[in-house]
C-alpha positions in Angstrom: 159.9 163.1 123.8 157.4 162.3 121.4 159.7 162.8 118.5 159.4 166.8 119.4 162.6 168.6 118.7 163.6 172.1 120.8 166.4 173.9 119.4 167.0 177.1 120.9 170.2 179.2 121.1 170.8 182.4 123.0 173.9 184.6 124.0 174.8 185.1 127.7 174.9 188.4 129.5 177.8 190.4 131.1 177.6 188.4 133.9 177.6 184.7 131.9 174.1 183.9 132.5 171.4 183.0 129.5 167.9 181.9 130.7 165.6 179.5 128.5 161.7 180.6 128.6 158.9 178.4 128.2 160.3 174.9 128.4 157.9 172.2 128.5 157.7 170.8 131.3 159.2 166.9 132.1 161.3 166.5 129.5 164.9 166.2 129.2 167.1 168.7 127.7 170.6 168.8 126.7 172.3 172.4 126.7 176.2 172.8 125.4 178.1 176.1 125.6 180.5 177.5 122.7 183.0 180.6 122.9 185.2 181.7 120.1 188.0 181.9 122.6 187.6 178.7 124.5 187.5 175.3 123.7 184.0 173.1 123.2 183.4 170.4 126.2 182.5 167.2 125.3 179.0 166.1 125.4 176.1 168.3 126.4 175.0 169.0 130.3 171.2 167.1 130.9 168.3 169.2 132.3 165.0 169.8 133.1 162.5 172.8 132.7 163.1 174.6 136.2 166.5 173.2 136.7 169.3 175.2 136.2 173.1 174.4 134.9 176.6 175.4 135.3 179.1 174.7 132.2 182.7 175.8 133.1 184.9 176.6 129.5 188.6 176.2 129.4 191.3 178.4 127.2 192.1 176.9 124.5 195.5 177.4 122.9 195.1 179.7 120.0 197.2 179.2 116.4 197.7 181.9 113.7 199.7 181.8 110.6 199.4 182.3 106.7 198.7 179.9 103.6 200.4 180.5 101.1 200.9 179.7 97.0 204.6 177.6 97.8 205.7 178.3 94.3 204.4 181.5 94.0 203.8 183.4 97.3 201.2 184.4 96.4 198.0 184.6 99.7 195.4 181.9 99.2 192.3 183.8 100.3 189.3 182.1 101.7 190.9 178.9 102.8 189.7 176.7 105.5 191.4 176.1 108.8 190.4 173.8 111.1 191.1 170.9 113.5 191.4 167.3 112.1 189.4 165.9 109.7 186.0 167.9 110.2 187.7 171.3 110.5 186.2 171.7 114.0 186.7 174.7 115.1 187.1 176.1 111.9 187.6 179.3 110.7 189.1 180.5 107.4 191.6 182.9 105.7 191.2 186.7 104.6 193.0 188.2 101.5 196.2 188.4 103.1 196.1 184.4 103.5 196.1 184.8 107.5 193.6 183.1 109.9 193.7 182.8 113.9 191.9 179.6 114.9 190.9 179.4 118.6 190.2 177.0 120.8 192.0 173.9 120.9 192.6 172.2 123.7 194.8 168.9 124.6 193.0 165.6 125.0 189.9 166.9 123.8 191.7 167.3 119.9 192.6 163.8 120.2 194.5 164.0 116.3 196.2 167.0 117.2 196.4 168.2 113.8 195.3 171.5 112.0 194.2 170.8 108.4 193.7 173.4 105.6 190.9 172.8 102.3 191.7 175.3 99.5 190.2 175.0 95.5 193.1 173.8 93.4 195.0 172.0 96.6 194.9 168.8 97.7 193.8 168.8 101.8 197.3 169.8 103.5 197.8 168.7 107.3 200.4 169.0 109.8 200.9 168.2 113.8 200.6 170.4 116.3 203.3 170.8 118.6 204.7 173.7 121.1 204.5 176.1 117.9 201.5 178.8 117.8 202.7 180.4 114.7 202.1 177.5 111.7 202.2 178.5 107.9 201.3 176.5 105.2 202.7 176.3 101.9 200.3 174.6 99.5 201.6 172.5 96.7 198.9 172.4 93.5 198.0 169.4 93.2 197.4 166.7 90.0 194.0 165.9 88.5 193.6 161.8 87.6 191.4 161.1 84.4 189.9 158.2 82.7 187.3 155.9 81.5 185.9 152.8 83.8 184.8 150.2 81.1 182.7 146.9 81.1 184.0 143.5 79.4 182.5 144.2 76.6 183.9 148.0 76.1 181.2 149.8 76.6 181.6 153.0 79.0 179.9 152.2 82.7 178.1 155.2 83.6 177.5 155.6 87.3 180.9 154.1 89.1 182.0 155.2 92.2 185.7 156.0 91.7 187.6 157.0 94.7 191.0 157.8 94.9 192.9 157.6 98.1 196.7 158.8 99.3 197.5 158.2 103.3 201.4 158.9 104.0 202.3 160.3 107.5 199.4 161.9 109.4 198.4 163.3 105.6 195.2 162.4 103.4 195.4 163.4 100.1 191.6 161.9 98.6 189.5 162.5 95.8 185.6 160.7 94.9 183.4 160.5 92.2 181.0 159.1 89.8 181.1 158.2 86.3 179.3 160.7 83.3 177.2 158.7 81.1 180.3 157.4 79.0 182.4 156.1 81.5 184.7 158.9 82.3 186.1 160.4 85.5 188.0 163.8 86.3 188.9 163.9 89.7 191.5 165.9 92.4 193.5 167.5 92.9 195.6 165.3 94.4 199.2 165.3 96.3 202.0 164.3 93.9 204.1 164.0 97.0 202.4 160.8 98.2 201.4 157.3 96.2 197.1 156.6 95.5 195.1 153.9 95.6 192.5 153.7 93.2 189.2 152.3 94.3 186.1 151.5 91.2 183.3 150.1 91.9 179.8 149.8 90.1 176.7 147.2 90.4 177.4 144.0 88.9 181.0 144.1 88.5 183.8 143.3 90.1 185.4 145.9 92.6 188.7 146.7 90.8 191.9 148.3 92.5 195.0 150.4 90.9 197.6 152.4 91.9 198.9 155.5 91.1 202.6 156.7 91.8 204.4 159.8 93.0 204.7 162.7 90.5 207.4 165.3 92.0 207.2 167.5 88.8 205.2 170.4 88.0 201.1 169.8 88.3 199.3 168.0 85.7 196.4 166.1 84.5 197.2 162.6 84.6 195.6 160.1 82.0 194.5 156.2 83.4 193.1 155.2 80.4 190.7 152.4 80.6 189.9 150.8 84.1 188.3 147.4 82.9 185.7 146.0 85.4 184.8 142.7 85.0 181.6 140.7 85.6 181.1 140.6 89.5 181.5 137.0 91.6 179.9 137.0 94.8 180.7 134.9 97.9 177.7 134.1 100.6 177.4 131.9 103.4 176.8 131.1 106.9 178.4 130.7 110.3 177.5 128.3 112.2 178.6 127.0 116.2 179.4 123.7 117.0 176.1 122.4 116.9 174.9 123.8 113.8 172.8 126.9 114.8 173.2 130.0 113.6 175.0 132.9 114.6 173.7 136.1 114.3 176.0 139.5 114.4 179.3 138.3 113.9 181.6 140.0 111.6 182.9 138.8 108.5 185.8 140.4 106.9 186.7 139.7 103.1 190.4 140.1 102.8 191.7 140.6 98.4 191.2 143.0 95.6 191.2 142.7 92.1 194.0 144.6 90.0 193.3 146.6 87.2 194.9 145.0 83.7 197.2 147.2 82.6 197.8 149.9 85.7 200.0 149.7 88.5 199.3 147.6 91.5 197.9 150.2 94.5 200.4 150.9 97.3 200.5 148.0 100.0 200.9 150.7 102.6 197.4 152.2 101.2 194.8 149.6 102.9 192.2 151.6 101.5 189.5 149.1 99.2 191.7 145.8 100.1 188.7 143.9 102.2 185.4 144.4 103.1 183.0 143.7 106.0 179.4 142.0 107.4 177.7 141.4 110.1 175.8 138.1 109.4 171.4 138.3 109.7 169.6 136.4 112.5 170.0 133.3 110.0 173.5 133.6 110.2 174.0 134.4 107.0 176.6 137.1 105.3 177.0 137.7 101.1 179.6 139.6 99.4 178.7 140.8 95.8 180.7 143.0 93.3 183.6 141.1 93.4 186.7 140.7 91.1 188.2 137.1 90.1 191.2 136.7 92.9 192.1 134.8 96.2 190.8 136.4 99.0 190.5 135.3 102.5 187.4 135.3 104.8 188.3 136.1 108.4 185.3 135.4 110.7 185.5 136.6 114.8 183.1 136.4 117.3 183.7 138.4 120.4 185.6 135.9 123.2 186.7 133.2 120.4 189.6 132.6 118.6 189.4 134.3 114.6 188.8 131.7 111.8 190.5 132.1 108.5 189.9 129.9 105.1 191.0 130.8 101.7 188.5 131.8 98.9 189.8 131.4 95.2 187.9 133.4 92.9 189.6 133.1 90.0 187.9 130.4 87.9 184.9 130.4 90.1 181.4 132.7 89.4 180.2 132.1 92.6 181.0 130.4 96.2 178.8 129.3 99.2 180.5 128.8 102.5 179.7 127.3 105.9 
């Protein structure tokens, strides 16, 4: 209360109790329990100073296995392990390349995947099914190079370049910026799976490519230049009926822009292909940064039917829409 934070951690004894001193008084406390052996709950148990709490801990199922080089053998040391996307639990390889992880449990690891982080690898994932014993052999992956240039040629220091694989329960991504001439070295990457290619700067156009499947030995591969061109921008309002405005309804912007000269990015990639608002209390919504195509504007307010319209961008620098 008051914008106060207590954080306080201790260990139970040999009989599972832990006692907080000192507490002040009237004010409501959250407490959670973790064991290396058992799996987290969900949520945190509310208290108050004097109260007291009991938090019951499952078994959770327990994996071990090795990560491996897979054209080598060799161990990969000091590799994270861990469940889904934010590696919780997580725990990580010694020299040998072996790791036990710990407590999982069903329902509560919605995903049901263990993923594995290693330098030189793209992120490597794989189900979880009656198996305890799960190895991993990691492929190296490519790097993708390039320069991100404006109409006039110059370099564009600062864009946001993302690049994005996402092909059966796998994610194979890579992000970063611009140095100050333009260029991008990013990975490594899976050469097992398609990429999409996502750039975006201030005051151009958001600009997609692709990048195909490589199943030969690991490389650097070389885009070239990624031409952004001047950014459109689309802005309007939605209305009701009667011509008042309605406030917090989403807005999705459906298109992309290719990039001259690249492949198209996969269709089965949806990463960068729309965007979304919420409109203001005005009932307004504006999309900047964008790239001469035809998009579609989707707009959806909770209990009524979606309404689409088409948005050509191509010979346009601008749009309003109501």
């Amino acid at each position: 209360d008051g914008g106060a934070r207590i954080d306080r951690e201790q260990r139970t004894g040999h009989e599972g109790f832990a006692i907080f001193d000192d507490l002040p008084a009237g004010v409501t406390l959250s407490v959670a329990a973790t064991h290396p052996e058992y799996g987290t709950p969900l949520g945190a148990a509310e208290l108050r100073a004097g109260d007291e709490v009991e938090i019951a801990l499952h078994e959770g199922r327990c994996f071990e296995g090795r990560v491996f080089d897979a054209q080598t053998g060799a161990p990969v040391a000091d590799a994270r392990v861990g469940m889904n996307w934010l590696l919780r639990p997580e725990t990580r390889t010694d020299a040998a390349g072996r790791y036990r992880l710990n407590g999982w449990i069903a329902g509560r690891n919605v995903f049901h995947a263990i993923d594995v982080i290693a330098p030189g690898y793209p992120r490597t994932s794989t189900r979880i099914t009656n198996d305890t014993v799960i190895d991993f052999a990691l492929q190296r992956g490519d790097f993708v190079t390039g320069r991100v240039v404006a109409p006039d040629g110059a370099g564009i220091a600062g864009a946001r370049v993302a690049v994005v694989g996402d092909e059966d329960w796998s994610l194979s991504t890579a992000y970063g910026r611009t140095d100050p001439n333009g260029r991008f070295h990013l990975g490594p990457l899976s050469r097992s799976m398609p990429h999409a290619v996502v750039v975006t700067a201030p005051g151009y156009g958001r600009t997609l490519a692709g990048i195909r499947p490589r199943p030969v030995e690991p490389g650097t591969l070389e885009l070239g230049d990624i031409l952004l061109p001047s950014g459109l921008e689309v802005e309007g309002r939605v209305e009701d009926v009667f011509g008042r405005p309605l406030a917090r309804v989403e807005v999705v912007l459906q298109g992309w822009h290719p990039a001259p000269g690249l492949p198209e990015p996969p269709r089965d990639v949806p990463y960068g292909r729309e965007e979304k608002r919420l409109t203001d209390d005005l009932g307004r919504f504006r999309f900047p940064d964008l790239g001469p195509a035809r998009y579609t504007l989707r707009v959806q307010r909770r209990g009524d039917a979606a309404v689409e319209c088409p948005v050509d961008m191509v010979d346009r620098d601008a749009q309003d829409l109501v």
